[in-house]
C-alpha positions as CSV (number, residue, x, y, z in Angstrom):
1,X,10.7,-1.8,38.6
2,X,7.8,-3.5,36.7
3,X,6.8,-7.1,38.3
4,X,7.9,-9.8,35.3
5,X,7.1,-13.5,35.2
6,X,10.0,-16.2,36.3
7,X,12.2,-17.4,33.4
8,X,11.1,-20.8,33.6
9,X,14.8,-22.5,32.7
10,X,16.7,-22.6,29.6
11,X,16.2,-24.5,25.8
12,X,18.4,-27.5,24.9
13,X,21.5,-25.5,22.8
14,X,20.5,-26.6,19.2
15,X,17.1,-24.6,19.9
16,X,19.8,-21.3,21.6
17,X,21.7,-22.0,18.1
18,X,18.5,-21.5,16.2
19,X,18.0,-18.6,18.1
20,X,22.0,-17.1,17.1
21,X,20.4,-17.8,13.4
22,X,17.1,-16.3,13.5
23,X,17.9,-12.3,13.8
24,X,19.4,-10.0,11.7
25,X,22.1,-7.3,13.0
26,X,19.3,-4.1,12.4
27,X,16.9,-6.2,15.0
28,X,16.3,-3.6,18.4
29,X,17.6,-5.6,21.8
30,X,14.2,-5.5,23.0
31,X,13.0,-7.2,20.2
32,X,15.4,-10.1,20.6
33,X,14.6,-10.2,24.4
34,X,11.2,-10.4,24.0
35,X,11.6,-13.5,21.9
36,X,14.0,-15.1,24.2
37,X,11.4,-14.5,27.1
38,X,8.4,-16.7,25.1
39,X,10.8,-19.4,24.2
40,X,12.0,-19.6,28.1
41,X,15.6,-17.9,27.9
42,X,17.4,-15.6,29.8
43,X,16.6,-12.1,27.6
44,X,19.9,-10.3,28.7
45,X,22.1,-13.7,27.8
46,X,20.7,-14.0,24.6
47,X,21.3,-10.4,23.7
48,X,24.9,-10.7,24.4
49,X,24.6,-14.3,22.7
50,X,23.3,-13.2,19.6
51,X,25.2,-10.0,19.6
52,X,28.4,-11.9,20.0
53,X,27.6,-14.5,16.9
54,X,26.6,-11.2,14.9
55,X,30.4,-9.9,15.5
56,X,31.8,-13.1,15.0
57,X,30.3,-13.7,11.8
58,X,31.3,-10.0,10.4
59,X,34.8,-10.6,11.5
60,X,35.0,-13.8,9.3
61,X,34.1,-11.7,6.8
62,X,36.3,-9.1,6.5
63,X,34.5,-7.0,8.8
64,X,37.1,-6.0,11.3
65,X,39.4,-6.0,8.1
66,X,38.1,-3.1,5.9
67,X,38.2,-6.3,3.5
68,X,34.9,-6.0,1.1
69,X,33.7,-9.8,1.4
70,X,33.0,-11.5,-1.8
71,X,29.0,-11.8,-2.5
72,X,27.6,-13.7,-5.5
73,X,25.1,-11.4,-7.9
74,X,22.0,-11.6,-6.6
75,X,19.5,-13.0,-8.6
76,X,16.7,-11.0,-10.4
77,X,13.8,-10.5,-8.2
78,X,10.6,-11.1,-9.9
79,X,7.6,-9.1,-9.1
80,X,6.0,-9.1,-5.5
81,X,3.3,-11.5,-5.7
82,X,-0.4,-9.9,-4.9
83,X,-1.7,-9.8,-1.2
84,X,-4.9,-12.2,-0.8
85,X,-7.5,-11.1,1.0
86,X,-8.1,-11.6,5.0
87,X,-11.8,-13.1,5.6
88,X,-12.7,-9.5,6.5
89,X,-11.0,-8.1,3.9
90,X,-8.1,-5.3,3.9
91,X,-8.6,-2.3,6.3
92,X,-9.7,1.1,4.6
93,X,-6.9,4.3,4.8
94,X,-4.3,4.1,6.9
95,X,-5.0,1.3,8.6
96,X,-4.7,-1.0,5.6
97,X,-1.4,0.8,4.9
98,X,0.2,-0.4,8.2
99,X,-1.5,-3.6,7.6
100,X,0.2,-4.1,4.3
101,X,3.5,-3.4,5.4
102,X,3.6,-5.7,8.2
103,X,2.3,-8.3,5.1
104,X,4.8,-7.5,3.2
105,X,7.5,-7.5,5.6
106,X,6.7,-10.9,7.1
107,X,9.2,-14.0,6.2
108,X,5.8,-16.1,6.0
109,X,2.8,-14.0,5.7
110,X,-0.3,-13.9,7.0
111,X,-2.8,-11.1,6.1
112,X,-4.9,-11.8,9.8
113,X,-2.0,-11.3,11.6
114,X,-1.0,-8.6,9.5
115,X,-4.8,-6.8,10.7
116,X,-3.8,-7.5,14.1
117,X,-1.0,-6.0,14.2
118,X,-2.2,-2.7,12.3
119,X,-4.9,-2.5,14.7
120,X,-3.2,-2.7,18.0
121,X,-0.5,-0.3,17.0
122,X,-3.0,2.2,16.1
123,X,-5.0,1.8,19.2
124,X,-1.8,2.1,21.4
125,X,-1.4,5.5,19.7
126,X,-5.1,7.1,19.6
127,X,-6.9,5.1,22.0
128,X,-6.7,7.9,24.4
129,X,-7.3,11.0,23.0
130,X,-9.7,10.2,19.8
131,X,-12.8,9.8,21.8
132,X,-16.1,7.5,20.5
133,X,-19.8,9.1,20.8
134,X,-20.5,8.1,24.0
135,X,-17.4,8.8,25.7
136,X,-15.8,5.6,25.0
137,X,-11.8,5.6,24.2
138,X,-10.8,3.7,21.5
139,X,-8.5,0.7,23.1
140,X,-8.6,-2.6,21.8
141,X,-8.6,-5.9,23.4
142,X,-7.3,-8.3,20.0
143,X,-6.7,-12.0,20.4
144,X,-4.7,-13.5,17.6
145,X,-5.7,-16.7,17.6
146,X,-3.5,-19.5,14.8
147,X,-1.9,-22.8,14.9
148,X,2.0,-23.1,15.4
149,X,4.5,-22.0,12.7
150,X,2.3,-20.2,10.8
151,X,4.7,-16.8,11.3
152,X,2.9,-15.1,14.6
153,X,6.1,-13.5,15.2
154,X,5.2,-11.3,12.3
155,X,3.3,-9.7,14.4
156,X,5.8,-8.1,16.5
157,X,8.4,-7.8,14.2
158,X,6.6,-5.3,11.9
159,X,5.3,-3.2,14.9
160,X,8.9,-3.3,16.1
161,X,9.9,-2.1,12.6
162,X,7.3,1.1,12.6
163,X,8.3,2.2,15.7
164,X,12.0,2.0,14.9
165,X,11.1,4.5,12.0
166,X,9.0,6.4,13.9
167,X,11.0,7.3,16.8
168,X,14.2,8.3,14.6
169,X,11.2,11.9,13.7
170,X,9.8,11.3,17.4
171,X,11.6,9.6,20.1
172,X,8.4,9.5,22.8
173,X,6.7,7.4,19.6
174,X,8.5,4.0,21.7
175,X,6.0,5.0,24.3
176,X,2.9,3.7,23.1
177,X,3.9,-0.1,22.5
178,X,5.1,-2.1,25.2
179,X,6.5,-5.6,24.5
180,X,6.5,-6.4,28.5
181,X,4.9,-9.4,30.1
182,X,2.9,-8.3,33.6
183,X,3.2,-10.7,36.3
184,X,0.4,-9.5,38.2
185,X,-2.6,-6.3,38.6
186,X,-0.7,-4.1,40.7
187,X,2.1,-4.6,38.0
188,X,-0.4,-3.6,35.3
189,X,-1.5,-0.9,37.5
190,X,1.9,0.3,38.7
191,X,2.9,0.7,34.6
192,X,-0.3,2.7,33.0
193,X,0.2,5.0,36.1
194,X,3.5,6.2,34.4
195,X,2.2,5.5,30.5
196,X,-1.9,5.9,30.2
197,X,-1.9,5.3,26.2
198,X,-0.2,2.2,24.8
199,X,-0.9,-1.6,23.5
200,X,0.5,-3.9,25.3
201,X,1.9,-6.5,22.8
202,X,1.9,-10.4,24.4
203,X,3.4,-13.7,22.7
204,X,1.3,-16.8,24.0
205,X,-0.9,-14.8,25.6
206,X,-3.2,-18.5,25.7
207,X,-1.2,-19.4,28.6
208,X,-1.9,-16.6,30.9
209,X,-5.4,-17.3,30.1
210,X,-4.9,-21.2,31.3
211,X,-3.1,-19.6,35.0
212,X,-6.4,-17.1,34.7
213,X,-8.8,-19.9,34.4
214,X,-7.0,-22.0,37.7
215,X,-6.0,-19.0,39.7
216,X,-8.7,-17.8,42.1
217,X,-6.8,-15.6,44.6
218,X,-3.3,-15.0,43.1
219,X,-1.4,-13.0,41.1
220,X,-3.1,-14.2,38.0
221,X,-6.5,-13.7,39.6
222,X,-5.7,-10.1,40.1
223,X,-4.8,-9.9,36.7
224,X,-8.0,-10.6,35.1
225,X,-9.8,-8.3,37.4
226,X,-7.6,-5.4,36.0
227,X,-8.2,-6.3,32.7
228,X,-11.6,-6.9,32.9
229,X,-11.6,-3.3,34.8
230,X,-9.4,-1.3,32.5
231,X,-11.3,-1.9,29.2
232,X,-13.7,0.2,30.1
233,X,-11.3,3.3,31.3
234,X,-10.1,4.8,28.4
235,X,-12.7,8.0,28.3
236,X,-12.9,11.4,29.3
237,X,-13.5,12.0,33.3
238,X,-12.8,7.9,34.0
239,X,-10.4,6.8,37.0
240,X,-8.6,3.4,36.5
241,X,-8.4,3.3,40.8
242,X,-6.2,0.3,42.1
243,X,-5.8,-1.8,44.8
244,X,-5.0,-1.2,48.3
245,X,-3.3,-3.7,50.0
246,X,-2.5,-3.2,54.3
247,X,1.4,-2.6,53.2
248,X,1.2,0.9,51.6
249,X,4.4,0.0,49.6
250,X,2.3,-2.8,47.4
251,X,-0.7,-0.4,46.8
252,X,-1.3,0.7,43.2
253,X,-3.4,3.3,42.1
254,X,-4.1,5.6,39.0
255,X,-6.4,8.7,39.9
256,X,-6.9,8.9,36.0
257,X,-8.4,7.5,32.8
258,X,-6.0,5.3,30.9
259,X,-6.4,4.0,27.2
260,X,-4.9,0.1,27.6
261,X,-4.3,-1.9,24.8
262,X,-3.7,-5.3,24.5
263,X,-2.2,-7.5,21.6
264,X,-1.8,-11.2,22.5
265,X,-1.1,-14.1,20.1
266,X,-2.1,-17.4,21.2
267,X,-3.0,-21.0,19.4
268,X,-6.4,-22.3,19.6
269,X,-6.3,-25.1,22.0
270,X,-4.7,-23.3,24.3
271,X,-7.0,-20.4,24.4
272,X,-10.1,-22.1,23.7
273,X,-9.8,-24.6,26.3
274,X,-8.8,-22.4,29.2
275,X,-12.1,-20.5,28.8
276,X,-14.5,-20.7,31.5
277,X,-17.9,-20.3,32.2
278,X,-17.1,-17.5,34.7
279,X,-14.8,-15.6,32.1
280,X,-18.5,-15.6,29.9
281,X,-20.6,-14.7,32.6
282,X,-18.5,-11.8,34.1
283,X,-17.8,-10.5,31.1
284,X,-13.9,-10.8,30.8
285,X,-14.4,-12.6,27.4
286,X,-17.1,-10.4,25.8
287,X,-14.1,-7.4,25.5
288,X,-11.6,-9.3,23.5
289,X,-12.1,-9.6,19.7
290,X,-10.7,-12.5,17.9
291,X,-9.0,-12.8,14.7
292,X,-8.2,-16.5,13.9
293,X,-6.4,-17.8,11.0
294,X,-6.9,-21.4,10.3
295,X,-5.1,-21.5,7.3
296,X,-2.0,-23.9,6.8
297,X,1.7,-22.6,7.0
298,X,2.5,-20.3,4.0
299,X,5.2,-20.2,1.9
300,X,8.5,-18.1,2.6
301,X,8.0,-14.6,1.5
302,X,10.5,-14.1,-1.0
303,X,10.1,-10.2,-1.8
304,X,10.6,-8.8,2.0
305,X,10.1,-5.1,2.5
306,X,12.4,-4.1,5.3
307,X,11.9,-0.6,5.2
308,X,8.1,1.2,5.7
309,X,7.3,4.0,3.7
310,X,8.3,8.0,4.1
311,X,4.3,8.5,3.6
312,X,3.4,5.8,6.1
313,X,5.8,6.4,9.0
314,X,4.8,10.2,8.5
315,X,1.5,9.9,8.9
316,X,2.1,7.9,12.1
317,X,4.1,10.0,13.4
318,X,1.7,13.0,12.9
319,X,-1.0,10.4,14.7
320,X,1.5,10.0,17.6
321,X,2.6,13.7,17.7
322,X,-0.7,14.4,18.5
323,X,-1.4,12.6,21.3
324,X,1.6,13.9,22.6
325,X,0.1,17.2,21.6
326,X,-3.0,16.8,23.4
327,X,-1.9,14.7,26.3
328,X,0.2,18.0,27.1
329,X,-3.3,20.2,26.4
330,X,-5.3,17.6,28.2
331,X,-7.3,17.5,24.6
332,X,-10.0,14.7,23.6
333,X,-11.3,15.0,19.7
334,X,-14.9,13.6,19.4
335,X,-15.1,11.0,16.1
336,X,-18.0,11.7,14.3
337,X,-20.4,9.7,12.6
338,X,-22.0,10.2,9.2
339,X,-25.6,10.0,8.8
340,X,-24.9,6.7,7.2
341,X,-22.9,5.3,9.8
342,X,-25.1,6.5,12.3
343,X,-28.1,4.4,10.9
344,X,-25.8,1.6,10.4
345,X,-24.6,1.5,13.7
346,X,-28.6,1.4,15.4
347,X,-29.3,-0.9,13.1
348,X,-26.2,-3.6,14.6
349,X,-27.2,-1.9,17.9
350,X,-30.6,-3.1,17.6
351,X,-29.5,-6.5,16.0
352,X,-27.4,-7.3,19.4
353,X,-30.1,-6.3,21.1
354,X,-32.1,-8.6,19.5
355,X,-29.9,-11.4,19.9
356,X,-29.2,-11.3,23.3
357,X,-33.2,-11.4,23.9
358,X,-32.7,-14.4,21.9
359,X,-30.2,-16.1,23.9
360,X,-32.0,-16.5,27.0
361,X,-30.6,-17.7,30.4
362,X,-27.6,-19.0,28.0
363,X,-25.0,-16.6,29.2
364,X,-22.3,-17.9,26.9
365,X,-24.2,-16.2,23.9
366,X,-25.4,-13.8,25.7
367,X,-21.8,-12.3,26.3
368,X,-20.7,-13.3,22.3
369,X,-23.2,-10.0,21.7
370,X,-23.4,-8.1,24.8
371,X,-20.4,-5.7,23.8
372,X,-20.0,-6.6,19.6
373,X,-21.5,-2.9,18.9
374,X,-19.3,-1.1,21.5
375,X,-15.8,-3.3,19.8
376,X,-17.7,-2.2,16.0
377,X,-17.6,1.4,17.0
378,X,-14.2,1.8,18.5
379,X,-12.8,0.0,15.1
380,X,-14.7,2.1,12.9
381,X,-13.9,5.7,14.9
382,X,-9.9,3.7,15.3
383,X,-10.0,4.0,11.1
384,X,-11.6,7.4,10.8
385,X,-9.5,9.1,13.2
386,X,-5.8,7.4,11.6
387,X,-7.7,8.3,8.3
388,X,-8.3,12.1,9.5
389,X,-6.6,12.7,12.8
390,X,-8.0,16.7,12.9
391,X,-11.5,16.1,12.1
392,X,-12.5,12.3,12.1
393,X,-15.6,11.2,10.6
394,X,-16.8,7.3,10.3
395,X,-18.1,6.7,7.2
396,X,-19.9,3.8,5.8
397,X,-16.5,2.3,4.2
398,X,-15.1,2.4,8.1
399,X,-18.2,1.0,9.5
400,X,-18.9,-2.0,7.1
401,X,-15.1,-3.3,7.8
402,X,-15.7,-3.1,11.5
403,X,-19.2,-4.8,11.3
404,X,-17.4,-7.7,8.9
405,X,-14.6,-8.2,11.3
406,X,-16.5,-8.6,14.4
407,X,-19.3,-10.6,13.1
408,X,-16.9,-13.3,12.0
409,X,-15.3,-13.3,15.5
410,X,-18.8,-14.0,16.4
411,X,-19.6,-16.6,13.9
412,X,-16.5,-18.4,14.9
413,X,-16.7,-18.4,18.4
414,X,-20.3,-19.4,18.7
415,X,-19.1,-22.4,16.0
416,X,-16.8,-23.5,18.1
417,X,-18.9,-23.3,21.3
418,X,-21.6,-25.6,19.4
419,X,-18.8,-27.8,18.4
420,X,-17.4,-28.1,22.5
421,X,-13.9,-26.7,22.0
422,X,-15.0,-23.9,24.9
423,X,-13.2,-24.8,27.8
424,X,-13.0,-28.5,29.6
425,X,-16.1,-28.7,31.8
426,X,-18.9,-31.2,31.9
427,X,-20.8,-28.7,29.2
428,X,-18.0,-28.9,26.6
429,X,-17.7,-32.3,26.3
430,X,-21.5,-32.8,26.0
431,X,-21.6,-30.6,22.8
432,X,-18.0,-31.7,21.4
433,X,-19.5,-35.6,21.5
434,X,-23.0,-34.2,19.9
435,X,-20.2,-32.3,17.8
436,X,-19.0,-35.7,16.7
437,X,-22.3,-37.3,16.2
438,X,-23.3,-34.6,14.2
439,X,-20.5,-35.4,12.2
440,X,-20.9,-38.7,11.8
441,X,-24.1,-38.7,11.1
442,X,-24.2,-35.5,8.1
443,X,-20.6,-36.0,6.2
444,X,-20.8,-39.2,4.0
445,X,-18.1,-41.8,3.9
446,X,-16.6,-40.1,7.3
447,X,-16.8,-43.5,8.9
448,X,-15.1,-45.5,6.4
449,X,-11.4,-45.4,7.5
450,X,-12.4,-47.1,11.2
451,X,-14.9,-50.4,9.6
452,X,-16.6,-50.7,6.7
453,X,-19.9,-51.5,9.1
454,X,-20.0,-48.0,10.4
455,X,-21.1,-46.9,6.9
456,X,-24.1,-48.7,6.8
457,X,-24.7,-47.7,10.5
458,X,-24.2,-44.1,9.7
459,X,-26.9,-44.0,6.8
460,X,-29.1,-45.5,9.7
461,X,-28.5,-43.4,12.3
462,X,-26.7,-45.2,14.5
463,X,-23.7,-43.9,16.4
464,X,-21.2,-46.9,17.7
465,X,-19.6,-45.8,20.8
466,X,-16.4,-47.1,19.4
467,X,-16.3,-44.0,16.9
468,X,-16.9,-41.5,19.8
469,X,-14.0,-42.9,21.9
470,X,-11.4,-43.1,18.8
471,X,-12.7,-39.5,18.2
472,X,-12.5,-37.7,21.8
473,X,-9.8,-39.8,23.3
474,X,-6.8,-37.3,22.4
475,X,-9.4,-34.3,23.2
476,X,-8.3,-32.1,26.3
477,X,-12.0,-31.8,27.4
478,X,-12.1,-35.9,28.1
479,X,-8.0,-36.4,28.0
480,X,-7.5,-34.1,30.8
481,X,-10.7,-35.2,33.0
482,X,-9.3,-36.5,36.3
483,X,-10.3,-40.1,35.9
484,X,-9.0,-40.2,32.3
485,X,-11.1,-40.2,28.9
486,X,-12.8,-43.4,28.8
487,X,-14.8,-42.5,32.1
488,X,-15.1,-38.8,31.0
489,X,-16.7,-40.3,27.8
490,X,-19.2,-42.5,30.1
491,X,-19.8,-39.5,32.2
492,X,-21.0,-37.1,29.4
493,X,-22.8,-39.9,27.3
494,X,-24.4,-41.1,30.6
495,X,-25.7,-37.3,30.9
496,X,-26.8,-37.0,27.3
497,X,-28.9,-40.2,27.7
498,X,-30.4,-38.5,30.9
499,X,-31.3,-35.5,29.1
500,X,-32.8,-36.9,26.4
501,X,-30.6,-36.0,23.3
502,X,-28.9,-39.9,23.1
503,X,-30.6,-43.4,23.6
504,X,-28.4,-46.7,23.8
505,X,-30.2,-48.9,21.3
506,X,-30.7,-52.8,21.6
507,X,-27.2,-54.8,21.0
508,X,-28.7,-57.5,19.6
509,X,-30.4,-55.8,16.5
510,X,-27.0,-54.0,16.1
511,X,-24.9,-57.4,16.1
512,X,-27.5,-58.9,13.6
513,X,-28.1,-56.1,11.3
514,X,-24.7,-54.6,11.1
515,X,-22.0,-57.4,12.7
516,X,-21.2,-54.8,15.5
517,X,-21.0,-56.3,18.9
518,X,-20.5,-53.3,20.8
519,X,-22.5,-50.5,22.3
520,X,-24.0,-47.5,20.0
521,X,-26.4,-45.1,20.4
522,X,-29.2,-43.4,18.7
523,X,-29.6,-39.1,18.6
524,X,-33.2,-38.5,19.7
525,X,-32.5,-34.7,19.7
526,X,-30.6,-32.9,17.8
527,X,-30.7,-30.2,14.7
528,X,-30.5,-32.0,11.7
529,X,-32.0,-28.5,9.6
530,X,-28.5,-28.8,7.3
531,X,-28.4,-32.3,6.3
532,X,-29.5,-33.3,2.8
533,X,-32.2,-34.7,2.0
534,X,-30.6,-38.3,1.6
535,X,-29.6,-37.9,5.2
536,X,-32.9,-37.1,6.4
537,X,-34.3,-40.0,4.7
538,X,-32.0,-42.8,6.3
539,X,-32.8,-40.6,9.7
540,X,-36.9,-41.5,9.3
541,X,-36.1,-44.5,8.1
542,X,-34.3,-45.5,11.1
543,X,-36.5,-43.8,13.5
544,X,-39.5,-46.1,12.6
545,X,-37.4,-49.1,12.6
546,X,-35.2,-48.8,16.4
547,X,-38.6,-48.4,18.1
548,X,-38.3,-47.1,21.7
C-alpha cells in the first residue's frame, strides 16, 4: 500500500456543500478524491457524498421515473472567443494541441496552466523511452506557480479528461499519471519500482516544499533527497537505488532507470518563501521549471469543450502505445537534432556557461543556469518526439519554444530573488527592503498615499523608515522573524548600514527641510542604471547636499 499523508480534519459543511456542487456526474472517483484530499476531506466520504447528491438530484428530476424533465431551450452559443497567447507563446504540434484542449475545457482559463498541464502529461508518457543526446530521459520537473482562484484545478481536470479518452482505446494509458500524494522517499521509491514512467500530478505542492525546507531528518527530508535523486534517472543503463533501512521490511529499492515526472501547482508565497539557500546550493531547485501566471482571475469560460478530439486522443494513444511497446522490447529511440537546433542548442549551452562564470561565489544564480540547457533540451526533444514519435527530430520551431519558456522562468526567478521574495532568511529581507527603496526611490508619486512630505523626500533621496515599516510589516520574511517585524526590520537595516548600502542621515536636517521627525535613511549603494534621468538628478543633487 503506497504511504499517503494524514487527512488533517474536515471543512466546515457550507465548504462540503460547495464541494456536492462543484462536480459533474461524468467526473472519475479519483478525480473527486483527489480534490477532497487538497481541501482536507476524507476522499472515500466525499465520493459517496457527492455520489449520493448526484442520485438525489436525478431522482427529483424524473430520473428514477423514465419521466423526461422539462429543460428550457438553451440559448444560442456565440462563437468561442480566441485563445490569447501564454508569455511563451502556444506550444508547436501536439503539444499545443493538448494544451489547447485543456484551455478550452477550463471553467476559467488560463493558457499557463494550460502549458503545464500539456507538458507534464506528455512527459509522464515518453519520458522514458524517447531518449535526449546524451542519454538523458525526457521527465520534467514543472512548478505551476499562481495566486488563488485563478482556476489551478484546470490543470487536473483536463489531464483527468485525456486519460479518460484514452484509456477507453488503451486501458494501461491510466498508468502514466498518478494523482497520489507521497508521504515520504521510500513511498516514492516503493511506487516507481512497480510504474518507472509516469507524472506525478500534485495540488499545493508549495506546502511540501515549506515541511521540505523545516524537515532535516524526517519523512519530508527523505523526500527531497529522492527527488533531487530521481531527476536525473530517467536514461538508458541508470539505477534509481533506494534506501536501506536496518528493518528489511522498510527498505526500498529500484535496480532500474525510471522516468519521474512531477506536476505540482502551488501559489507564490508559499513556494517562494519556503525556498532555502540549501535547496540552491544542492541543486534541488535548479531541476524544477517554473511557469507563473500573475495575471488576475479570468472570466468564466462560457464555450466549454468537454470532449477532446478523435485526432488528439489518437495520437496520444499511439504516444502511449509505444511506450508500452517498447517497455515490453526494452526499446529507447534517440531524438535527433537538426543542424539548426544543434547550433542553437551550443549556442544557450555556451550562454549558461557564460553566466554561471558570471555569477561567481553567488550560488543562488549560479543554480538559476546550472541545468537551464539540460530542462531546454528535454522540452524541445518532449515536442519532437509527440510531434513524430517513430523518427523524432528537434527542429528550430521546437527549440526556440523551449529556449522562450525557460528563459522567462529564469527572468522571473532571478527578479524576484533581487526583489527578496526567496525564502525568509537574513538575505531575503536585506534585498526585499533595498527592493522597497528601490521603489521608492524610481516610481514617482509612490509615496503620496502615506504623507504628502515623503514626496519631496523621495525626489531627494531620502528613505523615511516609516515607509519601510508600513511596507514590510505584513511581509513573511520580517512577519514571521521570531522576535516579530519591527526588530527584524532593525536587524536587516542595522546590517545594510554595516555593509555599506544604507546610511541613517541627520534628524535634524530631515525635521527642518521636510517636517519629518523620524528616522530615514540614505542609499549609498545601489543600481540606479534604470531610473530616468529626472531621478538621477534629484539623486546628485542630494548626494552633494547630505554630506557624510
Amino acid at each position: 500500500m503506497n504511504q499517503r499523508e494524514g487527512m488533517v480534519g474536515q471543512r466546515p459543511p457550507a465548504i462540503q456543500d460547495d464541494m456536492l456542487r462543484r462536480f459533474d456526474p461524468d467526473d472519475a472517483d479519483w478525480y473527486i478524491m483527489q480534490c477532497a484530499f487538497d481541501a482536507g476531506l476524507d476522499p472515500h466520504e466525499t465520493v459517496r457524498s457527492v455520489r449520493a447528491a448526484q442520485a438525489t438530484q436525478h431522482t427529483g428530476q424524473g430520473g428514477s421515473t423514465g419521466a423526461v424533465p422539462i429543460v428550457a431551450p438553451a440559448a444560442a452559443a456565440g462563437p468561442a472567443p480566441a485563445l490569447p497567447t501564454p508569455a511563451f507563446g502556444w506550444p508547436p504540434g501536439i503539444a499545443g494541441e493538448v494544451a489547447r484542449f485543456v484551455y478550452q475545457a477550463a471553467p476559467r482559463p488560463v493558457p499557463e496552466v494550460a502549458v503545464a498541464a500539456s507538458l507534464g502529461l506528455l512527459a509522464g508518457i515518453c519520458g522514458r523511452r524517447w531518449v535526449a543526446p546524451g542519454s538523458s530521459g525526457l521527465n520534467l520537473y514543472i512548478m505551476l506557480v499562481a495566486r488563488s482562484a485563478i482556476g489551478k484545478e484546470a490543470m487536473h481536470k483536463g489531464i483527468g479528461t485525456l486519460v479518460r479518452a484514452m484509456c477507453m482505446k488503451l486501458p494501461t494509458a491510466g498508468n502514466h499519471v498518478a494523482f497520489d500524494n507521497f508521504a515520504s522517499g521510500p513511498a516514492l521509491l516503493k511506487f516507481v519500482a512497480t510504474n518507472p514512467c509516469f507524472v506525478n500530478v500534485v495540488g499545493e505542492f508549495g506546502k511540501k516544499f515549506e515541511k521540505m525546507a523545516s524537515d532535516k531528518e524526517g519523512p519530508h527530508s527523505t523526500l527531497r533527497t529522492e527527488l533531487t535523486n530521481l531527476y536525473q534517472k530517467s536514461g538508458p543503463g541508470s539505477v534509481a537505488g533506494g534506501i536501506a533501512y536496518s528493518n528489511k521490511d522498510n527498505n526500498a529499492r529500484v535496480s532500474t532507470d525510471v522516468a519521474y515526472s512531477l506536476l505540482g501547482e502551488t501559489t507564490p508565497g508559499t513556494f517562494f518563501e519556503s525556498i532555502t539557500p540549501s535547496m540552491m546550493s544542492d541543486g534541488f531547485m535548479s531541476r524544477f521549471t517554473v511557469i507563473e501566471y500573475d495575471g488576475e482571475r479570468p472570466p468564466r469560460n462560457m464555450h466549454q469543450v468537454s470532449t477532446p478530439s478523435d485526432a488528439l486522443i489518437n495520437s496520444l494513444v499511439s504516444l502511449a502505445g509505444l511506450a508500452l511497446d517498447w517497455d515490453s522490447r526494452n526499446i529507447y529511440e534517440l531524438v535527433e537534432l537538426t543542424q539548426d537546433a544543434q547550433r542553437a542548442y551550443d549556442a544557450f549551452e555556451d550562454r549558461c556557461d557564460d553566466k554561471i562564470k558570471e555569477a561567481g561565489a553567488d550560488e543562488s544564480r549560479r543554480q538559476v543556469w546550472n541545468r537551464a540547457a539540460l530542462k531546454v533540451l528535454r522540452i524541445a526533444c518532449l515536442l519532437a518526439a509527440a510531434d513524430n514519435p517513430t523518427h523524432p527530430r528537434v527542429t528550430t520551431e521546437h527549440f526556440g519554444w523551449a529556449i522562450g519558456l525557460v528563459e522567462r522562468d529564469i527572468a522571473l526567478f532571478l527578479n524576484r530573488l533581487d526583489s527578496g521574495d526567496i525564502g525568509t532568511d537574513d538575505h531575503a529581507r536585506e534585498q526585499k527592503v533595498l527592493d522597497v527603496c528601490r521603489r521608492f526611490l524610481t516610481q514617482e508619486k509612490v509615496a503620496e498615499r502615506y504623507e504628502k512630505s515623503f514626496e519631496s523626500m523621495r525626489l531627494n533621496s531620502i528613505v523615511p523608515r516609516a515607509y519601510l515599516q508600513t511596507m514590510t510589516q505584513k511581509l513573511a520574511q520580517f512577519g514571521g522573524h521570531k522576535f516579530g517585524a519591527t526588530s527584524a526590520l532593525d536587524l536587516t537595516l542595522r546590517s545594510l548600514i554595516a555593509a555599506g548600502n544604507l546610511m541613517e542621515v541627520d534628524k535634524s536636517k530631515v525635521g527642518e527641510g521636510y517636517n519629518y521627525h523620524g528616522t530615514a535613511y540614505r542609499v549609498l549603494r545601489f543600481d540606479f542604471s534604470k531610473q530616468g534621468e529626472e531621478s538621477r538628478a534629484a539623486i546628485r543633487t542630494a548626494m552633494s547636499f547630505w554630506k557624510d
